[in-house]
TISE-609269 format. One record per residue (C-alpha): y, z, x; residue in three letters; residue number from 1. Coordinates in steps of 0.5 Angstrom, whole numbers, plus 500, padded with zeros to 3 digits. Each point is the difference from the previous one (the first is absolute). Layout:
- north; up; east; type; seq
- Y; Z; X; ALA; NUM
...
***
This chain:
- north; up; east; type; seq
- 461; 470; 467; UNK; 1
- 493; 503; 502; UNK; 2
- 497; 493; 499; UNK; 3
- 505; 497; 504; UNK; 4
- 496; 496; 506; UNK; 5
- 501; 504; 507; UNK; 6
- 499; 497; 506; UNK; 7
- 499; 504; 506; UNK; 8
- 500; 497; 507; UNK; 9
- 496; 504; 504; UNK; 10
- 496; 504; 496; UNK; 11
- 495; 502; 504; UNK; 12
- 504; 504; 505; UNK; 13
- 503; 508; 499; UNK; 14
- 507; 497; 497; UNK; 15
- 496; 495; 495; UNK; 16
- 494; 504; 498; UNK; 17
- 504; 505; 498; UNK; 18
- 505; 496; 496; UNK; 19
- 494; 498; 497; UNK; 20
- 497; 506; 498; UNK; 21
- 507; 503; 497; UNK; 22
- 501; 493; 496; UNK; 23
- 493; 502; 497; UNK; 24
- 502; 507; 499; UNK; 25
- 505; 498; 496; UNK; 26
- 497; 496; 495; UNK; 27
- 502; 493; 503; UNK; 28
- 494; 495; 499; UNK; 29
- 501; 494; 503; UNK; 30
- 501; 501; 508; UNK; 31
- 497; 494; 505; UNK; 32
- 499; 500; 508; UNK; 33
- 497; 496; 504; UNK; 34
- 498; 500; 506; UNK; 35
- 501; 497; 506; UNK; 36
- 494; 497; 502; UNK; 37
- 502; 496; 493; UNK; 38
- 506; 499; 501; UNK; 39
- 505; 500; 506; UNK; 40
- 506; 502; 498; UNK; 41
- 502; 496; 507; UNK; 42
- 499; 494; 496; UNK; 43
- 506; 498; 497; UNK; 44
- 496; 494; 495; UNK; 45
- 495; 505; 498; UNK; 46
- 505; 505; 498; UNK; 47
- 503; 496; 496; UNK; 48
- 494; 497; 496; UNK; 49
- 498; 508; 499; UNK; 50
- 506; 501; 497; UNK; 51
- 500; 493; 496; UNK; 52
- 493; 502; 498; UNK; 53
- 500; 508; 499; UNK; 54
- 507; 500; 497; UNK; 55
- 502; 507; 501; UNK; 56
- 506; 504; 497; UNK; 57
- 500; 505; 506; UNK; 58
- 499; 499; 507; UNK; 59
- 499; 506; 504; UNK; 60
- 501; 499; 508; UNK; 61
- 495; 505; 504; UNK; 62
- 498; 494; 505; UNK; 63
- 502; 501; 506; UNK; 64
- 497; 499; 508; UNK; 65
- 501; 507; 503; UNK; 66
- 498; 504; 507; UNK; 67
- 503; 505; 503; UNK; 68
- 506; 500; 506; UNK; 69
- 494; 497; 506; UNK; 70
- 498; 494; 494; UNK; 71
- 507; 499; 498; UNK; 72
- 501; 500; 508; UNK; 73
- 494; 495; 502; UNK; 74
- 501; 495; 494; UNK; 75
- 507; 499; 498; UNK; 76
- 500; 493; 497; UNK; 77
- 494; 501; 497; UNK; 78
- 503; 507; 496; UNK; 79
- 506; 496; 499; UNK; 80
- 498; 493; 498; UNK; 81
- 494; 503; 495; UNK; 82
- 504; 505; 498; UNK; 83
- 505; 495; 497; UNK; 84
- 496; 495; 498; UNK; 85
- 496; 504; 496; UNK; 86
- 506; 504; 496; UNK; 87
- 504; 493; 500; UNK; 88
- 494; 497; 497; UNK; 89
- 499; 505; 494; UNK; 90
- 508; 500; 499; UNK; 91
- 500; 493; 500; UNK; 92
- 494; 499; 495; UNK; 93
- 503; 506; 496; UNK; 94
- 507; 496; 499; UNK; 95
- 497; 494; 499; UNK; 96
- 496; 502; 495; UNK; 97
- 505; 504; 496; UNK; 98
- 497; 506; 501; UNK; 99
- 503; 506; 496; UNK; 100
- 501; 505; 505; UNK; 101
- 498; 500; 508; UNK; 102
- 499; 507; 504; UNK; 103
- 500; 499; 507; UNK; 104
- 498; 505; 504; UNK; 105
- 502; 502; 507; UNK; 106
- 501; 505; 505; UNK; 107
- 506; 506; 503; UNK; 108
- 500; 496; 507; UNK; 109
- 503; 495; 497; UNK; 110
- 506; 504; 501; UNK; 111
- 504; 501; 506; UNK; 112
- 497; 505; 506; UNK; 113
- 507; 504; 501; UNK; 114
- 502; 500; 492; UNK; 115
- 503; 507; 498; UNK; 116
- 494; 505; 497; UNK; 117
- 498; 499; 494; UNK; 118
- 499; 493; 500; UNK; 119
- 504; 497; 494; UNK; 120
- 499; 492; 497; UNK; 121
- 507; 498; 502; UNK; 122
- 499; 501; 508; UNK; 123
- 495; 494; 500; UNK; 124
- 503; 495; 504; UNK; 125
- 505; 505; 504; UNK; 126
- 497; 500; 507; UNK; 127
- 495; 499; 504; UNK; 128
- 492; 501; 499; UNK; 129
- 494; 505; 503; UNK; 130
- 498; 494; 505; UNK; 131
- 492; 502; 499; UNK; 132
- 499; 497; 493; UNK; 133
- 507; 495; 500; UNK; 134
- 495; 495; 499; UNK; 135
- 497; 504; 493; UNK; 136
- 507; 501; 497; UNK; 137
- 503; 494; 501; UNK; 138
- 495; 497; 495; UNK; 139
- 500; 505; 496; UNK; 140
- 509; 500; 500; UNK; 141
- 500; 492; 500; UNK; 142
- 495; 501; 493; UNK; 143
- 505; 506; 497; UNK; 144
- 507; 495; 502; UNK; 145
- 495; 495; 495; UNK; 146
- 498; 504; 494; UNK; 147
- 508; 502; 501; UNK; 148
- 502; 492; 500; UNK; 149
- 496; 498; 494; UNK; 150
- 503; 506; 497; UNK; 151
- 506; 497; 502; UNK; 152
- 500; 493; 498; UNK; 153
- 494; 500; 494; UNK; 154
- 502; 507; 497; UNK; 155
- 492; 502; 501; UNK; 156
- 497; 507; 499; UNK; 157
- 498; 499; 507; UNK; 158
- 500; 508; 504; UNK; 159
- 498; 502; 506; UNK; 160
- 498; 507; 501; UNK; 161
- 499; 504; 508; UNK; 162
- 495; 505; 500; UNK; 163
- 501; 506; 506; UNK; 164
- 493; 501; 503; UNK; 165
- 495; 500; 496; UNK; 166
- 492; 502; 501; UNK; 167
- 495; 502; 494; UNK; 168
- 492; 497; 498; UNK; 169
- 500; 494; 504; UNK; 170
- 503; 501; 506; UNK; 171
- 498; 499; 507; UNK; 172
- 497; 504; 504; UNK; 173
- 498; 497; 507; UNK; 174
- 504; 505; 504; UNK; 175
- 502; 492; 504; UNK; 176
- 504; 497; 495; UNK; 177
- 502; 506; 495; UNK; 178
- 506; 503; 498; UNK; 179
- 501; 508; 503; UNK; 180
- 497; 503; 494; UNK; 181
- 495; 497; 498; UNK; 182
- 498; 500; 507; UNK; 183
- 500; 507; 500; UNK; 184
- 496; 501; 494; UNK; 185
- 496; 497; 504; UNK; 186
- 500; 503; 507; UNK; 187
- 500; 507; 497; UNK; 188
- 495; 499; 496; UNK; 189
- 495; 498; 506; UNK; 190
- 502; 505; 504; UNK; 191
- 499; 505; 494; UNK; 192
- 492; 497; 500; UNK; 193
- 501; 502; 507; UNK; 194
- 499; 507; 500; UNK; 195
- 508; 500; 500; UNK; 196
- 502; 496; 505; UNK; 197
- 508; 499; 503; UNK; 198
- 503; 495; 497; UNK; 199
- 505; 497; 505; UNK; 200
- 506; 496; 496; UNK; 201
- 505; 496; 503; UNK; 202
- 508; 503; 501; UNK; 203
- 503; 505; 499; UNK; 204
- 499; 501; 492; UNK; 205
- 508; 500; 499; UNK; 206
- 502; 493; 498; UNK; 207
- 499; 500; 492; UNK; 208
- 497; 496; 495; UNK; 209
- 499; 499; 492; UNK; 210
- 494; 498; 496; UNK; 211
- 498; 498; 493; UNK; 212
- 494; 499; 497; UNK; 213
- 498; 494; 499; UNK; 214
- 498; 502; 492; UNK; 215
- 508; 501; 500; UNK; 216
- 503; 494; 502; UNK; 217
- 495; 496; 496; UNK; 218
- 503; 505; 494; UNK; 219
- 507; 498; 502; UNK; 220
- 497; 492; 500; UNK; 221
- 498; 502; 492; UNK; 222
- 507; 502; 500; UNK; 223
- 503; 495; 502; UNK; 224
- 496; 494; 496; UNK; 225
- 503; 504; 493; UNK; 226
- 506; 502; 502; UNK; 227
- 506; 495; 501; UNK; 228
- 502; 501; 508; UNK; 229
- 506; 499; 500; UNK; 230
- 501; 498; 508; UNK; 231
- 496; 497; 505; UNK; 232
- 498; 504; 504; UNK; 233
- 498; 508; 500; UNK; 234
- 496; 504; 504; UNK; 235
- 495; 504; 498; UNK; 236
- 497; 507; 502; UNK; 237
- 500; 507; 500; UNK; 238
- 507; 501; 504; UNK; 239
- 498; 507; 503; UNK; 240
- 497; 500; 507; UNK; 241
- 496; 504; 505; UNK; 242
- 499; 500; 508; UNK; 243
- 494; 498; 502; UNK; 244
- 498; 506; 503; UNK; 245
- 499; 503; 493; UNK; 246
- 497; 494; 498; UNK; 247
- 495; 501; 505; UNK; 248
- 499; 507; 497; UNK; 249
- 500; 498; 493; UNK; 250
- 494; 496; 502; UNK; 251
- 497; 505; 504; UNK; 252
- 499; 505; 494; UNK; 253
- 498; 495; 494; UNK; 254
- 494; 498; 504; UNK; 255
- 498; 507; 503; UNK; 256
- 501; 499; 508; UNK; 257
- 500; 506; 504; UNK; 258
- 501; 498; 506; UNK; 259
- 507; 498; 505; UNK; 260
- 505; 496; 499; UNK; 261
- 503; 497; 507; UNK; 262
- 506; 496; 500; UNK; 263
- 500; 494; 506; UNK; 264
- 507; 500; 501; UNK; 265
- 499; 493; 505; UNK; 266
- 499; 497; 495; UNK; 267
- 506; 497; 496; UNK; 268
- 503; 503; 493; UNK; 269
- 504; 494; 497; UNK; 270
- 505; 500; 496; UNK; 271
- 503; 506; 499; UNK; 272
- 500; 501; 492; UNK; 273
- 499; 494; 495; UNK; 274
- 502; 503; 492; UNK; 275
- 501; 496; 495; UNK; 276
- 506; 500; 495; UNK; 277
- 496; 499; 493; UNK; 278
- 506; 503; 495; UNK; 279
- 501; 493; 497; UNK; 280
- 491; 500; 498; UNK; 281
- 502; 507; 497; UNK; 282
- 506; 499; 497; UNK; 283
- 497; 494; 496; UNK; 284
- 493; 506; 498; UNK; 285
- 495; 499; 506; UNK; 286
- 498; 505; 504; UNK; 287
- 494; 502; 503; UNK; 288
- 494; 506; 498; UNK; 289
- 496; 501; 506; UNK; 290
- 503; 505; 505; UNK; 291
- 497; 498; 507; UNK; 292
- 495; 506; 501; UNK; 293
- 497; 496; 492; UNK; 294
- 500; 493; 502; UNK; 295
- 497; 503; 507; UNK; 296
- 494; 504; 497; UNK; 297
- 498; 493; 495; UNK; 298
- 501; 496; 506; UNK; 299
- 495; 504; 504; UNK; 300
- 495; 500; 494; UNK; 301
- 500; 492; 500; UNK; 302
- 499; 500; 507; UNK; 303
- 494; 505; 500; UNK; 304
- 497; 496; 494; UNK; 305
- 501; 493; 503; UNK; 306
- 498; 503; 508; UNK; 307
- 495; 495; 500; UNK; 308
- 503; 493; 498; UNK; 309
- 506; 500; 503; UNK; 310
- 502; 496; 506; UNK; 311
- 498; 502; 506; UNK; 312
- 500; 508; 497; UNK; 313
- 493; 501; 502; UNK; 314
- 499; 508; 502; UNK; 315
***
């Protein structure tokens, strides 16, 4: 098993590096990426003579255009259509290619905006979607309904694991484009250098929200190439939340800043709560190591290590 041919698609980004290391961690010793500059995976032909060439016995799919609610909002064709062609590509290319097992990986907003709390598998498809990332979701949904019917139709180990929200070593810090805790580890961390200064945060610090190390979900990816899944679709995260209030105060502790925090309730909270459901994950084994307070301190000291190089991160 630990000399079989892993592909990662995507294996420059936080999910894909991840996977990697964690592959590397366990002994694998035959994992491949490529990237993007080399291969398109837009391209259908040339994901085809990938696969045709390289062969692999597993595809891991951590490819995929992303972008916060303004992106998805300014460029929906394009976060729909690329997001499609690139998954449906691989998908494809695997099937065709009789590859022995495909992990497709996607994202909780693919469920509806409304759904009952905790987020369960079945309520896929059961109402209707957060307007702000529709066009991200629909992708990843249709690349889901894929991976089922080729489970359906041809009896293919292919799965489709969805992680909550995820952060970790590779994450992305510009304060415009990421997510809120990266973007706070961030601004708390500037505002440390500047003698403490007020960091003002948006809403009210009520809604609620659940995170996983990247490290984690790349552990629970390990799993799911050793373990025989037997459904198509399961989610994949820590099932306990937090406000993000405490969050915020969480953060402001691991990285020492003493000064205040203000709460610019002008500024909207989105979606109330957002909690997955994981019992199906951990009724077949998994479940997550790092705690929130772990998973925030290793972030911070990757961000300290990498302030430098990071995009558009300089201080």
């Amino acid at each position: 098993m630990k000399n079989k041919k892993i592909y990662i698609a995507g294996h420059r980004g936080m999910v894909g590096s991840a996977i990697w290391r964690q592959l590397e961690k366990e002994g694998y010793t035959n994992i491949i990426g490529v990237s993007s500059t080399d291969l398109d995976l837009r391209n259908q032909s040339a994901v085809n003579d990938f696969f045709e060439k390289e062969r692999p016995n597993i595809v891991i799919d951590a490819a995929a255009r992303v972008g916060g609610i303004l992106a998805n909002n300014d460029f929906p064709y394009n976060f729909i259509m690329e997001n499609m062609q690139i998954q449906n590509n691989l998908i494809d290319g695997a099937l065709k290619n009789n590859i022995e097992k495909f992990i497709f990986l996607g994202s909780s907003c693919i469920y509806p905006k409304l759904a009952p709390q905790p987020l369960k598998e079945e309520y896929l498809l059961t109402d209707t979607l957060e307007p702000t990332n529709e066009w991200y979701a629909i992708a990843k949904i249709s690349g889901v309904k894929i991976c089922q019917a080729i489970r359906k139709q041809y009896d293919k180990d292919f799965v489709s694991l969805m992680p909550t929200n995820l952060y970790g070593s590779f994450d992305n810090f510009d304060l415009k484009t990421s997510h809120v805790l990266p973007a706070m580890i961030r601004k708390f961390h500037e505002a440390k250098l500047q003698n403490n200064s007020t960091v003002t945060l948006w809403g009210s610090g009520t809604p609620m929200r659940e995170f996983l190390y990247v490290d984690d979900l790349a552990e629970a990816v390990v799993f799911a190439i050793r373990t025989h899944l037997p459904e198509y679709l399961y989610n994949v995260g820590t099932g306990e939340d937090i406000t993000i209030k405490l969050l915020a105060e969480t953060i402001q502790k691991v990285i020492g800043h003493e000064g205040e925090i203000v709460w610019d309730t002008s500024k909207p909270d989105g979606t109330p709560r957002k909690l997955m459901d994981i019992s199906k994950m951990h009724n077949l084994g998994w479940k997550h190591k790092n705690n929130l307070e772990v998973g925030i301190k290793k972030t911070y000291q990757w961000f300290l290590e990498n302030i430098e190089s990071i995009k558009e991160v300089k201080i």
